[in-house]
N, C-alpha and C positions, 0 to 999 in steps of 0.2 A: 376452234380454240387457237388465240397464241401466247405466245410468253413474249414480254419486254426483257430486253439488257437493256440496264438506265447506267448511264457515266457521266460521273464528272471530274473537272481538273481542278481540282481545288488550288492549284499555283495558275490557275489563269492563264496557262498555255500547255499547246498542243506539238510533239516533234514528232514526225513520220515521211521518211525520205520515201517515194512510191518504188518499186523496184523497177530495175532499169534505168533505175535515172541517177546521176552524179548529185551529191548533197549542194555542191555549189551552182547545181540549176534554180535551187531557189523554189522547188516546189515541193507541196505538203498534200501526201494524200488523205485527201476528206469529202466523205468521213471514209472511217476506216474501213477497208473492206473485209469481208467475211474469212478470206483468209488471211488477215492480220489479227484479227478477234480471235480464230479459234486458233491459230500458232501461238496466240499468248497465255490463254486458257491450258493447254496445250501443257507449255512449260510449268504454269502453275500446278496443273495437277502431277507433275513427275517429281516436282522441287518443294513443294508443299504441301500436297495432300494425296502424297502416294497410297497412300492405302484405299484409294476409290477405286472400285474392279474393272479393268481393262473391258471386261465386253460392255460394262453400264457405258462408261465414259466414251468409248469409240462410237458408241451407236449413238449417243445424243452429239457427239458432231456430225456424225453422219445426216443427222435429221436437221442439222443448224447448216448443213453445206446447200442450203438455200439461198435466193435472192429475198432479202429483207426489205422491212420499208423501215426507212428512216425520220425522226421529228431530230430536225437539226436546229441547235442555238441559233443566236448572231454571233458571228465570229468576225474576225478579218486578218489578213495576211500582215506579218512584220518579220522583220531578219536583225540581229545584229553583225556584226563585221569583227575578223578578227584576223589580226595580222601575228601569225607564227616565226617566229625566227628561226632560220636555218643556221647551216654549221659555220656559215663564214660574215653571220650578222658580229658587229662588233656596234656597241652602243657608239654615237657620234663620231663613228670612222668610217663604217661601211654598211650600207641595209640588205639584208637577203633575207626578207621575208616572202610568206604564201599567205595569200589573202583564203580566207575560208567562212562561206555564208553559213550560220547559224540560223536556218529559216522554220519560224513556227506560226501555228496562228492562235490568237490573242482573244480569249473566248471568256464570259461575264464567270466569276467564281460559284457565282448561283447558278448558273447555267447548265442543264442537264440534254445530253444526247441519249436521244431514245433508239432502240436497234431491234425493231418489232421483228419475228418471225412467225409465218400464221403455219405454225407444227403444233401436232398431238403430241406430248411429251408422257409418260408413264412416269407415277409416282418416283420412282429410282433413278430415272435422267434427270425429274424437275429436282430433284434433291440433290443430286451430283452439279446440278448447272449452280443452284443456289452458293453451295459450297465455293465452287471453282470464281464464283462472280464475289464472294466474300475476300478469298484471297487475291484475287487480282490486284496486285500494287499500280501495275503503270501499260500503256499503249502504247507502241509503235519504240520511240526511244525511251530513256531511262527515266530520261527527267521529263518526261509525257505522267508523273505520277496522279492516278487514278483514284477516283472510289467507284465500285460498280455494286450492282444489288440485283435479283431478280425479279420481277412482280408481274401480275396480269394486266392488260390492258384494262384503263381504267381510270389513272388520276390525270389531270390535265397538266402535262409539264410543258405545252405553250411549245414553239419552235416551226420550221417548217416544216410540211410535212416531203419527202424527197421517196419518190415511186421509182423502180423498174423501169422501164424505157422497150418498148420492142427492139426486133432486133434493126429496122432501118428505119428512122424515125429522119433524116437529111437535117438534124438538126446541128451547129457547131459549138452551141453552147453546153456541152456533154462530158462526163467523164466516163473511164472504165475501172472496174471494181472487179478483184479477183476472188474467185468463188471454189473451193475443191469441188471439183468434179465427182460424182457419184457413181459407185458405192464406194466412199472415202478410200482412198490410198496414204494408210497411215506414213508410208518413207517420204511418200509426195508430199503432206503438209507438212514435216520435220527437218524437209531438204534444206543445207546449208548453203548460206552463199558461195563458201568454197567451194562447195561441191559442185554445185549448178554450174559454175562459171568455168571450173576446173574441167572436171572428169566431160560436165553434160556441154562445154561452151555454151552458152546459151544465158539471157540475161533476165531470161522470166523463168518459173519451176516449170515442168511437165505436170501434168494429173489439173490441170486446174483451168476452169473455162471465165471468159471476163463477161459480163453483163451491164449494160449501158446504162445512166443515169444521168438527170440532169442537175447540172452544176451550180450548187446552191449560191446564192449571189451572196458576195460578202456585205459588211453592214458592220458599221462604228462600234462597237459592244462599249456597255456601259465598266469602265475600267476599274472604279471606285469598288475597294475591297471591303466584302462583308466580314466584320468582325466575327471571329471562330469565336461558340462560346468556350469558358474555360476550360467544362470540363471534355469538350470534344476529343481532344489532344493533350496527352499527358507526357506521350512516350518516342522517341526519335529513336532510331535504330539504323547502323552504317556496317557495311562491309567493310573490310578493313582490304586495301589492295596494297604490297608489298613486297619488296624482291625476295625476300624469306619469312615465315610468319615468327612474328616475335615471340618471346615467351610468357606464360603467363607472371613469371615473376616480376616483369615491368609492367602489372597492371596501372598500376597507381602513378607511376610515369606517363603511363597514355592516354590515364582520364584527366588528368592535368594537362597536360598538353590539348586532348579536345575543351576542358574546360577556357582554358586562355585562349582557344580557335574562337570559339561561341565569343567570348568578351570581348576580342580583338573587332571581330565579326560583325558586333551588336552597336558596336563604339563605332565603326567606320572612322572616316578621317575627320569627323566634327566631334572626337570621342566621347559620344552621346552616355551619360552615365547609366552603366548597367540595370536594371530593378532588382528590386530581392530576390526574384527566385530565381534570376540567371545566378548574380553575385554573392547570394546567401547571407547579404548584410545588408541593414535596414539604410533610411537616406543618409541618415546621421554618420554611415559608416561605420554604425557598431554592429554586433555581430548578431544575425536577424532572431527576434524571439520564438516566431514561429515553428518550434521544431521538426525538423525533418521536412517542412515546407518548398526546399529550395530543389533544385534539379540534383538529382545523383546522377554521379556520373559513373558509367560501368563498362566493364570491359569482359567479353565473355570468351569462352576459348572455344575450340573445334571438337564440341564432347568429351571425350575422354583423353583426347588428344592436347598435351602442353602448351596448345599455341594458340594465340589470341585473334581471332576471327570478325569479330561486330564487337562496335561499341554502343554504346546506348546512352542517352539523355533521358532520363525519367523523372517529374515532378508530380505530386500528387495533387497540385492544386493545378495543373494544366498551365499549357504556354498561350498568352497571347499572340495574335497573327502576326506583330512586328519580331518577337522573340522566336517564334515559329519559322518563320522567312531564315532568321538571319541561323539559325542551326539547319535548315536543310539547305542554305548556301554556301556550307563548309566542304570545299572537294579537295582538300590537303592537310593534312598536319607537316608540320615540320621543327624539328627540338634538336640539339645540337646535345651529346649525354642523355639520349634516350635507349637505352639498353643496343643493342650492337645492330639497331636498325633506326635509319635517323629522319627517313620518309616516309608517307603513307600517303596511298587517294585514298580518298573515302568514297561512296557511293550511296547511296539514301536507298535501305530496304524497304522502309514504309515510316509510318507514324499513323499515330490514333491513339486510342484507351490501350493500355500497358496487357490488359488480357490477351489481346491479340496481337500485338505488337512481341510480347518476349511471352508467348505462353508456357518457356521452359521454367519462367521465377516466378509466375504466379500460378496461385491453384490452393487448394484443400490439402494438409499433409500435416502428419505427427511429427517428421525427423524432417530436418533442412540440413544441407550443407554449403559450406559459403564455399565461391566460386573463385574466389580471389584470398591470398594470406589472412589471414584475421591480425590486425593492429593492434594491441590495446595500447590506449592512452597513456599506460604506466607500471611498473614494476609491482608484480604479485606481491604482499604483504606476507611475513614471516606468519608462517600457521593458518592462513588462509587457504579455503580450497578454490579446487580451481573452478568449481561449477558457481561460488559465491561471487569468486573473481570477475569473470564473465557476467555474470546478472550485473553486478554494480557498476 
């Protein structure tokens, strides 16, 4: 018996610096190796689905700290360039920038990596895997965002197929893939880089053995983006990064300000005119019929805690790929009178159907309460109540 991990990159790229190595060397480890899969899984299950039981979850990595076989896409290597300014660049006086490569590889949207494992898995781990492979947002770096799924072998998703390697094969066309070592050493596949580098010196972790493989040839991938159907993606969701977390009472300050990010965003510098459901108003520039059709914009807080944590983009009619692109290529807001904090990164938690994406505002339930001030439109009416107020 085995089980498949199927991934793909629905942004049509791949970041993962291999360990040991400097991001400005320019290389991207691929595909991923077994202990880059299960560190991710890893945090998903501590940050997202705590509640799967320690001994299910450690034993089905233990049983994945195998050497897989891979069906790899067509990919191929590209970098961007990016010149940072230091503290004594001044625009047209003096240049003190640091050049820093951005290297990813450039893989088809349809494109699926396959990551076979030939393990017996027990009903409880294949359920645990399924789950942990549901949540997985993203590989290697941030903006590597993934979808991944579990299934038996079986349906043809095409690619190469990439095998194990003995251990001296004198070949040079090869890579090395790192693997936990067995019987898993959970601090060894948790170790941080400070730690490793710090306490262990050392540029690779301890607990973990490498296994050879040959070097899947790259190959021009077909670039041309498959239109997402509409209803695929509904819902955008960003961490909010901040020198303090603001309050909830500047909700409605900071979904405006993401909404003007989004439109700024969408326009580029040929200020391409919005569609309805970014701008909420039809071509004509009146105000759209459709109601409730357009993106809400929301701002959630830190549970019970006043402070504003994720924002969120939600439409009900779903985003186009072009609208899609240009809201998860928002990594700042910036508003000048935005409550006593006047910058943010943002960072892209996931996107998809709104169930999965904000499962705290969707669901079955008699009592809702709003997460933000409730606004109304206009002043209570003399002798009205306040439950008629509210419905009208």
């Amino acid at each position: 018996m085995a089980v498949d991990l199927v991934l793909s990159f629905p942004l049509g790229r791949y970041h993962a610096t291999p360990w040991g190595h400097s991001a400005n060397e320019g290389a991207v480890e691929w595909p991923p190796s077994p202990f880059r899969l299960l560190r991710a899984l890893y945090a998903t299950w501590k940050n997202r689905v705590p509640d799967l039981p320690s001994e299910v979850v450690l034993a089905l990595f233990d049983e994945l700290s195998e050497a897989p076989t891979y069906l790899v896409p067509e990919h191929a290597g590209a970098h961007t360039r990016h010149y940072l300014p230091g503290k004594d660049h001044r625009e047209g006086f003096s240049t003190d920038t640091t050049k820093v490569l951005d290297t990813f590889l450039s893989l088809p949207v349809d494109g699926e990596l396959v990551v076979r494992w030939a393990v017996d898995l027990d009903a409880e781990q294949l359920e645990a895997f399924g789950l942990l492979a549901d949540e997985l947002s993203y590989i290697g770096r941030a903006e590597s965002i993934c979808d991944a799924r579990v299934e038996f072998p079986g349906s043809d998703h095409g690619g190469q197929e990439v095998q194990p390697l003995p251990v001296d094969t004198g070949r040079s066309d090869t890579i090395e893939l790192m693997i936990p070592a067995r019987p898993l050493d959970e601090k060894a596949l948790t170790i941080s880089t400070q730690q490793m580098r710090g306490a262990q010196r050392r540029l690779e972790p301890l607990g973990v053995r490498k296994v050879r493989y040959p070097r899947p040839p790259e190959a021009v991938p077909a670039i041309g983006r498959r239109p997402r159907p509409r209803s695929a993606v509904n819902t955008v969701r960003w961490s909010l990064s901040t020198p303090a977390p603001p309050s909830v009472h500047s909700s409605v300050a900071w979904a405006d300000t993401l909404r003007n990010a989004a439109l700024s965003r969408y326009g580029g510098p040929e200020k391409r005119p919005a569609p309805p459901v970014l701008s909420g108003k039809d071509p004509a520039g009146d105000k759209a019929k459709a109601q409730h059709d357009h993106v809400h914009w929301l701002a959630l807080p830190d549970g019970e805690r006043p402070y504003i944590t994720s924002l969120v983009a939600y439409a009900p009619s779903g985003f186009e790929a072009d609208v899609l692109e240009a809201l998860t290529s928002i990594r700042q807001l910036r508003r000048g009178g935005i409550s006593d904090v006047r910058h943010a990164g943002l960072v892209v938690e996931g996107y998809g159907i709104a169930e999965r994406i904000v499962p705290e505002l969707f669901g079955r339930s008699m009592v809702w309460r709003s997460s933000t001030p409730f606004a109304p439109p206009r002043h209570r009416r003399r002798g009205e109540s306040w439950d008629d107020f509210v419905v009208d």
